[in-house]
C-alpha positions as CSV (number, residue, x, y, z in Angstrom):
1,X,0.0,0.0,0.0
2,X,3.0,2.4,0.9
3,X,4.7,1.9,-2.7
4,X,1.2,2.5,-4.5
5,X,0.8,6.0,-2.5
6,X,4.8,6.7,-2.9
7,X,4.3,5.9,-6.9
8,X,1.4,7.8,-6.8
9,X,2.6,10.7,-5.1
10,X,5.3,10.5,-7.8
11,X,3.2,10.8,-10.7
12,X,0.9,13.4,-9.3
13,X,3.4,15.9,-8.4
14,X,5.2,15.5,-11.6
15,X,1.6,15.8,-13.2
16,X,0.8,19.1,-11.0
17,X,3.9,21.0,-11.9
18,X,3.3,19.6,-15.6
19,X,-0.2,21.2,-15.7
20,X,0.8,24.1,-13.8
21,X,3.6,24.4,-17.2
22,X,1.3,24.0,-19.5
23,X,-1.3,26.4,-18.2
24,X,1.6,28.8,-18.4
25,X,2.8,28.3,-21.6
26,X,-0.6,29.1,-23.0
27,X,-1.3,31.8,-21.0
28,X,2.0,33.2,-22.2
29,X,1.1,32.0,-25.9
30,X,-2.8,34.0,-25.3
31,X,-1.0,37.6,-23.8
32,X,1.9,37.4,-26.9
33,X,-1.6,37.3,-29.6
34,X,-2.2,41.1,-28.6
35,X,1.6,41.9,-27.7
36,X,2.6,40.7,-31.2
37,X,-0.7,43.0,-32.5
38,X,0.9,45.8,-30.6
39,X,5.0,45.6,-31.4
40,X,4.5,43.5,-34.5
41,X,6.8,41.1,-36.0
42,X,9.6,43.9,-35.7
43,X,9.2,44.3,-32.0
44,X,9.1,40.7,-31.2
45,X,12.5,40.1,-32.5
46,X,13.8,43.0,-30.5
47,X,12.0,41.5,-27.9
48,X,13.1,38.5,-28.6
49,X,17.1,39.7,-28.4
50,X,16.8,41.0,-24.8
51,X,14.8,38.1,-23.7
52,X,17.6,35.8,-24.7
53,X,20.4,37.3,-23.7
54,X,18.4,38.0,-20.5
55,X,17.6,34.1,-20.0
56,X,21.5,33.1,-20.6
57,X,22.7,35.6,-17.8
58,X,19.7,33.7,-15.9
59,X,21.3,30.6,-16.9
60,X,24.4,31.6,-15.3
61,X,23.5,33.3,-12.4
62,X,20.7,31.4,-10.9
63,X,18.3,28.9,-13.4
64,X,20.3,26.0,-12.1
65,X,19.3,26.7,-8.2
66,X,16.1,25.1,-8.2
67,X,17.1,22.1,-9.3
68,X,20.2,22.3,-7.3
69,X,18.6,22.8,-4.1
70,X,15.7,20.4,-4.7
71,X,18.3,17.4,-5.4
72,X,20.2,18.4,-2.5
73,X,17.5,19.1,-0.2
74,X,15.6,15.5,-1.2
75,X,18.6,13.9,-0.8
76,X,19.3,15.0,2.8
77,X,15.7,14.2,3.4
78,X,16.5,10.6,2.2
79,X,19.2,10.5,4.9
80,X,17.0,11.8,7.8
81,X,19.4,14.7,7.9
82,X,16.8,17.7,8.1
83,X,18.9,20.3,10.0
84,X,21.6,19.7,7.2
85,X,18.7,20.6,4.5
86,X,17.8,23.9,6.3
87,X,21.5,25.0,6.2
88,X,21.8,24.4,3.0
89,X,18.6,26.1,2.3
90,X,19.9,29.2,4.0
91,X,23.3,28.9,2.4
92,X,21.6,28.9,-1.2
93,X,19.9,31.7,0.1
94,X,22.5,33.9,0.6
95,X,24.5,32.8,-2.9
96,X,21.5,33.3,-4.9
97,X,21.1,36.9,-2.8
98,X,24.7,37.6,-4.0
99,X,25.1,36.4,-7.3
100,X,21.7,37.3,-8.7
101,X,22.6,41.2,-7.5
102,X,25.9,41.1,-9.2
103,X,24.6,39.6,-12.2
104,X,21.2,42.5,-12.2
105,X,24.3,45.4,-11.8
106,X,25.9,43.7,-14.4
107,X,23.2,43.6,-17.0
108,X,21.9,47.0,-15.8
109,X,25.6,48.6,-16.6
110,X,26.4,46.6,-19.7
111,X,23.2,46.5,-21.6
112,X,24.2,48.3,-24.5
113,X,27.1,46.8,-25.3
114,X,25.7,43.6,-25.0
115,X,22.5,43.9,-27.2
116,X,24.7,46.5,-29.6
117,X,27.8,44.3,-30.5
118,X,27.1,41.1,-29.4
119,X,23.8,41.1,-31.0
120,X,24.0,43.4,-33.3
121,X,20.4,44.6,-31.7
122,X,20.9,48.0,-30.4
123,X,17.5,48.5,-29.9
124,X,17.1,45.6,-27.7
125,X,19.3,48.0,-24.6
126,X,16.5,49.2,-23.3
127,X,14.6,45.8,-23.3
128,X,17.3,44.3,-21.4
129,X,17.4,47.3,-18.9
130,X,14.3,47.1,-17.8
131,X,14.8,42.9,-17.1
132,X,18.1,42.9,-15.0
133,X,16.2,43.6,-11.9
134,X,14.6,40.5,-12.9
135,X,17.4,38.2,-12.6
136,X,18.4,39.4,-8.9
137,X,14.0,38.1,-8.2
138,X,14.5,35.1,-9.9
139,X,17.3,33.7,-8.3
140,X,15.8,34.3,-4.8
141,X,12.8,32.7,-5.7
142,X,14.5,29.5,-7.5
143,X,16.0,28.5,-4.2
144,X,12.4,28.8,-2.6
145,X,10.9,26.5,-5.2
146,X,13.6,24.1,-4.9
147,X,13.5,24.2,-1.1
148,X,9.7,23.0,-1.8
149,X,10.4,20.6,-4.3
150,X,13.1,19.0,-2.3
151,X,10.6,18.8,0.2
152,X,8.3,16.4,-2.2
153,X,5.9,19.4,-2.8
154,X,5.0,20.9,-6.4
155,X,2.0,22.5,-6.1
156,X,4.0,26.0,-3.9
157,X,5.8,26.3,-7.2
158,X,3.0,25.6,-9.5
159,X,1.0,28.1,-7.7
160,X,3.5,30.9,-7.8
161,X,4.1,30.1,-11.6
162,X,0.7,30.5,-12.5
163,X,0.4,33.4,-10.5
164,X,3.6,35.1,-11.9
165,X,2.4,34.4,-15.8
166,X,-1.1,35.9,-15.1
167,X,0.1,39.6,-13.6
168,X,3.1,39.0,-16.7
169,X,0.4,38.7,-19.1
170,X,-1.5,41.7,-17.5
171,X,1.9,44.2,-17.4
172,X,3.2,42.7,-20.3
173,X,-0.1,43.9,-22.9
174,X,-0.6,47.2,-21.2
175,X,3.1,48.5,-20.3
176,X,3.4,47.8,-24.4
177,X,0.8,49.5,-25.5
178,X,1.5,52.5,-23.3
179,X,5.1,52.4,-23.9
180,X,4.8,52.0,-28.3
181,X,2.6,54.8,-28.4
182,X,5.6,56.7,-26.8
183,X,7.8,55.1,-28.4
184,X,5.8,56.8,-31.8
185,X,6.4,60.3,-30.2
186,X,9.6,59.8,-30.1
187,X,9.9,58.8,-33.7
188,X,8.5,61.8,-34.7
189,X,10.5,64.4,-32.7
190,X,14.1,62.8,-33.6
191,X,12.7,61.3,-36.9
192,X,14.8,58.2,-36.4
193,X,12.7,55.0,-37.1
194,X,12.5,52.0,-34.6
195,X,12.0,53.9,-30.9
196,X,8.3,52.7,-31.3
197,X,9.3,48.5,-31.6
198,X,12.4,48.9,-28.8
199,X,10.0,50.9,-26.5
200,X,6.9,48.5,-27.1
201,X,9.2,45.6,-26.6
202,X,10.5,47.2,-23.3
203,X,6.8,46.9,-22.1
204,X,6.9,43.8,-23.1
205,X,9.4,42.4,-20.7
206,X,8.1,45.1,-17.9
207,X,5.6,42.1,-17.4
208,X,8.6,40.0,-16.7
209,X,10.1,41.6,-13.9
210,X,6.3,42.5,-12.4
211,X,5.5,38.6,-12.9
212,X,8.9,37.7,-11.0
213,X,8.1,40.3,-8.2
214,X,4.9,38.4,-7.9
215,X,5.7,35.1,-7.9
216,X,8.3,35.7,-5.4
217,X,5.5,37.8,-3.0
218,X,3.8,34.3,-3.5
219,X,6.4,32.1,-2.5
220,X,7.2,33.9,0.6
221,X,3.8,34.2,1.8
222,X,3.8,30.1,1.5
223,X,7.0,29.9,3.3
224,X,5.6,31.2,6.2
225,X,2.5,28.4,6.0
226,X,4.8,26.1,5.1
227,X,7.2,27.2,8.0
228,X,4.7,26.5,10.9
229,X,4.3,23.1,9.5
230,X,7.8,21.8,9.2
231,X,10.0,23.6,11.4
232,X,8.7,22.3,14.7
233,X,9.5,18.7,13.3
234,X,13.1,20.0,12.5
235,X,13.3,21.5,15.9
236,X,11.7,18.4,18.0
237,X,14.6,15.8,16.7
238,X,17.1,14.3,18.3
239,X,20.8,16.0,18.0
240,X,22.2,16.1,14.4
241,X,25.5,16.8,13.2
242,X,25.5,20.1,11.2
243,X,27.7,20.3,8.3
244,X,30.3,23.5,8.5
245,X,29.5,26.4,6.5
246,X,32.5,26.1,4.4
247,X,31.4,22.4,3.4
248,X,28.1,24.0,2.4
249,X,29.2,26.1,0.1
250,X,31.6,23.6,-1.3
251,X,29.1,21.1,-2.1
252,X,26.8,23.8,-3.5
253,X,29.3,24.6,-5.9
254,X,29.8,21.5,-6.6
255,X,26.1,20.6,-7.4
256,X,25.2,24.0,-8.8
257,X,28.4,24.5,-11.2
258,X,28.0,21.2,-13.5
259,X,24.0,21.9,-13.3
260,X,25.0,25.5,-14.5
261,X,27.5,24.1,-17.2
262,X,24.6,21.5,-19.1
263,X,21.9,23.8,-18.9
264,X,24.3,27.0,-20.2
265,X,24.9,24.8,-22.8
266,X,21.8,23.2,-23.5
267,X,20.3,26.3,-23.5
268,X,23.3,29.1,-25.4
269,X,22.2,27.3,-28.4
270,X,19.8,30.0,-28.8
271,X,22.2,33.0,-28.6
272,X,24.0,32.0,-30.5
273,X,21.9,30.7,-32.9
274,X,20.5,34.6,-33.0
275,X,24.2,35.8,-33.3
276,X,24.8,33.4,-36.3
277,X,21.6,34.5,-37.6
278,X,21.5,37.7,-37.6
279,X,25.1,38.5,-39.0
280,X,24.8,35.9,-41.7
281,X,21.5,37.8,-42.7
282,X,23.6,41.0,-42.2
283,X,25.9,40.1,-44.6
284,X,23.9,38.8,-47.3
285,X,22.3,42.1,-47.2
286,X,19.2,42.0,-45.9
287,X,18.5,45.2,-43.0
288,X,17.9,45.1,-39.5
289,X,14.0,45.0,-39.9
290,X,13.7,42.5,-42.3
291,X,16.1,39.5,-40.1
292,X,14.6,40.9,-36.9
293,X,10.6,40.3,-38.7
294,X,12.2,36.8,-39.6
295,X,12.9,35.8,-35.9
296,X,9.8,37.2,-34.3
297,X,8.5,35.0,-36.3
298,X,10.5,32.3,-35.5
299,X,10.6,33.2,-31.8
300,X,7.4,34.5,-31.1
301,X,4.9,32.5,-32.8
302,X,7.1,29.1,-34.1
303,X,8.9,28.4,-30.8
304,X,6.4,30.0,-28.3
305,X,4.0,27.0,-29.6
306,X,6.3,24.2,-29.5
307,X,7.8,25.3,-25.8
308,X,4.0,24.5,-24.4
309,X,4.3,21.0,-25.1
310,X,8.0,20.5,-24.2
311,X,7.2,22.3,-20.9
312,X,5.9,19.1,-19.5
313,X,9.3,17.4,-20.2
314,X,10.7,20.2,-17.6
315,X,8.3,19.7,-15.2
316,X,8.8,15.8,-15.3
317,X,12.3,16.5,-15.1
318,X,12.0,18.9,-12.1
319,X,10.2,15.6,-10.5
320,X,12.2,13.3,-11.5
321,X,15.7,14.7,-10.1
322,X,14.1,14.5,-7.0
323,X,12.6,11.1,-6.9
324,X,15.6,9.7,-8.5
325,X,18.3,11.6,-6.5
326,X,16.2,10.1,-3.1
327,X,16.7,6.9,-4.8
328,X,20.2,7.1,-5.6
329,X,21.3,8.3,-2.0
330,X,19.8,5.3,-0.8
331,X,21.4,2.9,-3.7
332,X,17.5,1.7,-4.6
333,X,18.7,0.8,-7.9
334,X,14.6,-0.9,-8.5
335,X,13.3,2.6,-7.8
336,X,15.5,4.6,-9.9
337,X,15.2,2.4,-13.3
338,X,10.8,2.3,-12.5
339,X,10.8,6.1,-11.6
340,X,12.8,7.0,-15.3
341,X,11.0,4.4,-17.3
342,X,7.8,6.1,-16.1
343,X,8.6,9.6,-16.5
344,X,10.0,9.2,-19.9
345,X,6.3,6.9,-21.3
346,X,4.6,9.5,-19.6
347,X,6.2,12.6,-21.5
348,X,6.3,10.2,-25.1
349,X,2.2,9.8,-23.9
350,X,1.9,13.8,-24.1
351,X,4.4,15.2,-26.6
352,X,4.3,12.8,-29.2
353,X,0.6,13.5,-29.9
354,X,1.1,17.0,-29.7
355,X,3.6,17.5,-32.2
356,X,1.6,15.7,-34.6
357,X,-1.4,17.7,-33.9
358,X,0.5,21.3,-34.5
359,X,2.0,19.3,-37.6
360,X,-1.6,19.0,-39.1
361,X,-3.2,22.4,-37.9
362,X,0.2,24.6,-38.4
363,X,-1.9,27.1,-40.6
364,X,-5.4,27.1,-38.8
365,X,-3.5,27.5,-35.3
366,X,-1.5,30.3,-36.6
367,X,-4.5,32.0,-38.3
368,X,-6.8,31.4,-35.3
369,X,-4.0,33.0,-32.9
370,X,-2.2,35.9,-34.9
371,X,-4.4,35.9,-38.3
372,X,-1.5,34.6,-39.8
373,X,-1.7,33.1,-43.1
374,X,2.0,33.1,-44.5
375,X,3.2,29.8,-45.7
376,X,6.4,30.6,-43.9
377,X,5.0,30.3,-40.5
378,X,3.1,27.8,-41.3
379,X,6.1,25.5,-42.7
380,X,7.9,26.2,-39.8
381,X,5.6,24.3,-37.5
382,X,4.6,22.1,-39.8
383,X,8.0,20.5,-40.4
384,X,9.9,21.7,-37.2
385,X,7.3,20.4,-35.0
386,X,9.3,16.9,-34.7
387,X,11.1,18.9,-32.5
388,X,9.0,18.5,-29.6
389,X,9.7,15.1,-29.4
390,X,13.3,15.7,-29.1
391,X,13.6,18.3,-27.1
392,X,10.9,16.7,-24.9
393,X,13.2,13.2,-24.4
394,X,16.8,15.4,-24.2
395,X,15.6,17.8,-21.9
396,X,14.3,14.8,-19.2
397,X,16.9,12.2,-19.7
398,X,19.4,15.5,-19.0
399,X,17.4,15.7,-15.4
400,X,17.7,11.7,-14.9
401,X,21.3,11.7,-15.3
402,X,21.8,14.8,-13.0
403,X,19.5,13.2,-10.7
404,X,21.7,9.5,-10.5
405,X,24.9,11.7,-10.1
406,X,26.1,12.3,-13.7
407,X,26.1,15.5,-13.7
408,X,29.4,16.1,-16.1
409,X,27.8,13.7,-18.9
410,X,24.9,16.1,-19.7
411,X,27.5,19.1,-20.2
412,X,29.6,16.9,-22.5
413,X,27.1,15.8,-24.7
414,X,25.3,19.2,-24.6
415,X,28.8,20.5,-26.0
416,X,29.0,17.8,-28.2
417,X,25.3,18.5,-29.8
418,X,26.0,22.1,-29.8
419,X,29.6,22.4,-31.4
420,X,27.5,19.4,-34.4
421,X,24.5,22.0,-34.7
422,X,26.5,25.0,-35.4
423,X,28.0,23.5,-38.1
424,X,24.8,22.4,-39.7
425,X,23.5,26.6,-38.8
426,X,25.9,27.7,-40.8
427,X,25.8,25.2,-43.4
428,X,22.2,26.0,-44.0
429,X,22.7,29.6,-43.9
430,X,25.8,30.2,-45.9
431,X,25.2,27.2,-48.2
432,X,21.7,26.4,-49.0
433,X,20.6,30.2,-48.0
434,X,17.5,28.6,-45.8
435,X,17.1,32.0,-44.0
436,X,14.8,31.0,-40.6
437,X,14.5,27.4,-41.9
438,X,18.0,26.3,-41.3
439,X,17.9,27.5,-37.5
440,X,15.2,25.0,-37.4
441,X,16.7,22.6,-38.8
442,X,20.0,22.5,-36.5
443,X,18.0,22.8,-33.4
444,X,16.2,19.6,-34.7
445,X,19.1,18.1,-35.0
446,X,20.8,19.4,-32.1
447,X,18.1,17.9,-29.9
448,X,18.2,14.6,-31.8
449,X,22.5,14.1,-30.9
450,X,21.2,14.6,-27.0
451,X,19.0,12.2,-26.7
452,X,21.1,9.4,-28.8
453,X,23.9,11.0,-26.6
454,X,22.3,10.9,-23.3
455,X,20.0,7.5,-24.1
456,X,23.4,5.9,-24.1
457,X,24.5,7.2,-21.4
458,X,21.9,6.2,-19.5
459,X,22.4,2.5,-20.8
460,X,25.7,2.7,-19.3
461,X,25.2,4.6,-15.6
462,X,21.7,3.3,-14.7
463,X,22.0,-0.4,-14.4
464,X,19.2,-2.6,-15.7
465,X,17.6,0.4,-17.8
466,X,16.1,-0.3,-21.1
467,X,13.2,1.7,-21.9
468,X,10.4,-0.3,-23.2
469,X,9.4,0.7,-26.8
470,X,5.8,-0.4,-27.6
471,X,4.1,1.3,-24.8
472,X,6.4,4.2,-24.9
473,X,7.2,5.1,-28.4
474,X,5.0,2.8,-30.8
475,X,1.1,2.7,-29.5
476,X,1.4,6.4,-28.7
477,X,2.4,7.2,-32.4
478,X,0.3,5.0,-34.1
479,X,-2.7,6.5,-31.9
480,X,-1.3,10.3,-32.8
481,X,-1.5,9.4,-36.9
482,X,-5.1,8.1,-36.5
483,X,-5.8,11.1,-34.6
484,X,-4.0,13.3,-37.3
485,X,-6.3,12.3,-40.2
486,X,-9.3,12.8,-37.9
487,X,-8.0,16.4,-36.5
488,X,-7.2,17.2,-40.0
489,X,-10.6,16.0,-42.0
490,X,-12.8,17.5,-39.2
491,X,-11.1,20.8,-39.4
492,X,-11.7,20.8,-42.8
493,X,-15.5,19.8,-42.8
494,X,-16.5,22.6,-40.2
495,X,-14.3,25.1,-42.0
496,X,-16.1,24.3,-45.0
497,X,-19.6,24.0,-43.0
498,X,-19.4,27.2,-41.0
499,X,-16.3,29.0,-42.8
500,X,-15.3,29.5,-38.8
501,X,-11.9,28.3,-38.7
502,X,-11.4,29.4,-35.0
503,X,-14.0,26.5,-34.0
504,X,-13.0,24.1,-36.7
505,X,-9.0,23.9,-34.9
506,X,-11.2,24.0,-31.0
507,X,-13.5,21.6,-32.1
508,X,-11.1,19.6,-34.0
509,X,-8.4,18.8,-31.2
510,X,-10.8,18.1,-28.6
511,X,-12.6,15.5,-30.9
512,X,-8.9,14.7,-31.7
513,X,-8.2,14.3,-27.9
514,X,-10.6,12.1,-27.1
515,X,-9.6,9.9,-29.6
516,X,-6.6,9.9,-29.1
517,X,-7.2,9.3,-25.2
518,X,-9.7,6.5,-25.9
519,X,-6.9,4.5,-28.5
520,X,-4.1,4.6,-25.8
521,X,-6.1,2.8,-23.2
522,X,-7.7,0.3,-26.0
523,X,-4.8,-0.9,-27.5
524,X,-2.6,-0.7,-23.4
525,X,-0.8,2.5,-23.8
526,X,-2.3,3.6,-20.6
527,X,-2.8,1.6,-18.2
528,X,-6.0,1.3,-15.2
529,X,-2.7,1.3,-12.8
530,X,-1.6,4.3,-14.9
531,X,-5.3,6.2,-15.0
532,X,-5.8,6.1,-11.3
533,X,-2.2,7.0,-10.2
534,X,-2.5,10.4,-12.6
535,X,-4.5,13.6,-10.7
536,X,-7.9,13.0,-10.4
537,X,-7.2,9.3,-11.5
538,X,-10.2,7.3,-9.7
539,X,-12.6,9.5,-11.9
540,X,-10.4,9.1,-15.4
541,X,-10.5,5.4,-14.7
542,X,-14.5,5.4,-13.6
543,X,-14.8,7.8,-16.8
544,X,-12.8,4.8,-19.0
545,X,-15.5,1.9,-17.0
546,X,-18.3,3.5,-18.5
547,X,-16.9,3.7,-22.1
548,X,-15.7,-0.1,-21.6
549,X,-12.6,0.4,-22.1
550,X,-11.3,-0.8,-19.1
């Protein structure tokens, strides 16, 4: 009975934080319909410039702390050592304190040299200015969401993301619109064009650092629930030996600087993929505008639709570092080969559908979202959407092998798949001229060398690990082609019914859904074990009775 709960416990907190993703990534796909109406294509890859540069300094300075401090934190808590996991709490603390504020002066200070000849984004300054503050939040409120996770808790974190995308979204639309309209005046008195796009772009990531400021207000306020309940168990047990400060630190660094190191990696692809992109463009004559319209395109409609899906890989690896690394500090070999075989069908079971349905309905999306019928947008998602997949697997199987200790492999292979896909980015620039479409290309491949990379890998360091392929990979695709044809013949029949293509793509992929739901637990994809250990799970299953399917 305890392994049922602990397995379900598993699942559902992995599933809450996965929901809680999701929920922001289309809240954050909804607010960037009327931001995008309001900077246009133009502003979004200004936007675009700061926003990357700004989550690379995050990279460095404080993305890998809630991670860090969830691993360590759950692996104290493994060991029964629960004084050690509040010093190391307050240790992260005051590093994050630190090291976000230098990194916030730092941005603040060197934001136009950074956007202007790095980038080659002038423009994008002011953008950047206005987010520094931002980083110095964000790293505070990383080590309070991996202080929770460690704990075995999602929901503080899924709360406080939810929370921080809503006032985001809120800021984000109005500070834009207040800000481009000035951003016009300007124009006009100096008569230099683009003011209107870097000041409507600068609203644009105002939301950010309001959303940040938010979440944070939210987290704290939990803390202090949260306190009363578990402090007076730390207090009430028996004498513990308290690791020295200095040994903190050191085995913070330790854990935080490889975690740093993959992620930088895994993540600097799109810098510099910008960077590439942008100068190649430059020098193949085509003008600031024009490359920038190209990736706000690219950025802001192509990858702000793919990131919802794959944002259930990163909350299932956020879960999974944690149930794994528990595992590993008590050498449960059995638990740590179940936990990563589940995690991994469970994220197949999501994204794999996914990218086949934003395959099929790349135009009617983008047309129900932004009014946007360009065959370029629409080829983007419809051939890059594979991408999902892979990014998906890479992106968990880089948290599994963190979580069992490995945390140099990720950064090797990450340099590996990087060093591959900017030789491909340039081929397809320089070469083939493929504009936007060879940055899609190389990320796709760039996410297909880390999972082969990391799969074997994980072959080698996690004994007794083979994934199994029919319930993970092959019922879950044949299920997302059937669904395909039917999303893609009913969309066409209500379109040419009604002529409403808005409800044709609603009304298509929940039909599509339900199939597709219905197939997995028909032909064993899913499970009645899997259905009632998933949130809400007695009623799916109940729901599944009734259809006989079960």
């Amino acid at each position: 009975m305890g392994e049922k709960r602990k397995q379900s416990n598993f699942i559902v907190q992995g599933s809450v934080l996965a929901i809680a993703s999701i929920v922001v990534r289309i809240i954050g796909m909804i607010y960037r319909i009327p931001l995008t109406g309001i900077i246009g294509d133009v502003g979004n890859g200004v936007y675009s410039v700061a926003y990357e540069i700004y989550s690379i300094l995050l990279l460095l300075s404080s993305y890998s702390l809630p991670l860090a401090v969830s691993k360590l934190v759950s692996v104290l808590l493994a060991k029964g050592k629960k004084k050690n996991a509040q010093k190391y709490f307050r240790c992260a603390m005051l590093f994050a304190v630190v090291v976000g504020g230098l990194f916030a002066v730092f941005t603040w200070f060197f934001a136009g040299e950074i956007a202007g000849m790095l980038m080659k984004s002038p423009m994008s300054a002011i953008s950047l200015k206005v987010l520094a503050p931002a980083i110095f939040v964000v790293a505070v409120m990383g080590v309070l969401r991996g202080y929770f996770q460690g704990m075995g808790s999602m929901v503080p974190t899924a709360i406080s993301q939810v929370i921080e995308q809503i006032i985001n979204a809120i800021v984000s639309v109005w500070a834009a619109y207040v800000l481009f309209s000035y951003g016009e005046s300007v124009v006009k008195m100096t008569h230099s064009e683009g003011f209107e796009a870097a000041y409507g772009a600068a609203g644009g990531t105002m939301g950010t650092l309001f959303g940040a400021i938010a979440g944070l207000v939210t987290l704290v306020i939990l803390m202090v629930f949260f306190k009363n309940r578990f402090v007076p168990r730390v207090q009430g047990m028996r004498k513990e030996p308290v690791d020295r400060t200095g040994t903190v630190y050191k085995v913070l660094l330790a854990t935080i600087v490889p975690v740093i190191l993959s992620t930088a990696v895994y993540n600097i692809s799109s810098v510099l993929d910008q960077g590439v992109f942008n100068r190649m463009m430059s020098a193949q004559g085509k003008s600031v505008d024009e490359y920038n319209a190209l990736w706000g395109i690219f950025s802001g409609k192509y990858k702000l639709l793919t990131n919802v899906p794959i944002s259930v890989a990163s909350a299932m690896a956020a879960s999974t570092v944690i149930g794994v690394s528990a595992a590993y500090a008590v050498k449960d070999k059995r638990e740590i080969v179940r936990k990563t075989r589940i995690c991994i069908r469970f994220t197949m079971m999501i994204t794999i559908p996914c990218a086949v349905g934003l395959s099929v309905l790349a135009s009617p999306i983008l047309q129900m979202l932004w009014s946007d019928e360009r065959a370029l947008s629409a080829n983007l998602l419809r051939y890059g959407s594979v991408s999902v997949v892979l990014y998906a697997l890479s992106t968990l199987t880089n948290g599994i092998l963190q979580g069992v200790n490995r945390m140099k492999v990720p950064v090797k292979n990450a340099v590996i798949a990087l060093l591959s896909h900017l030789v491909v980015l340039v081929v397809c620039l320089k070469i083939f001229e493929l504009h936007v479409y060879g940055v899609v290309i190389a990320n796709i491949f760039f996410a297909f060398v880390m999972c082969v990379l990391n799969e074997r890998a994980m072959r080698r360091y996690i004994r007794g690990y083979r994934q199994e392929i029919v319930r993970t990979f092959i019922i879950p695709i044949i299920n997302s082609a059937i669904m395909g044809v039917l999303v893609y013949y009913v969309h066409k029949g209500i379109v040419f019914v009604s002529g409403k293509n808005g409800i044709g793509v609603l009304v298509s992929i929940a039909l599509g859904a339900m199939l597709y739901f219905i197939g997995m637990v028909y032909m064993g994809g899913i499970s009645e074990k899997d259905l009632r250990s998933m949130p809400k799970g007695q009623q799916i299953a109940r729901f599944a009775q009734r259809l006989g399917l079960l």
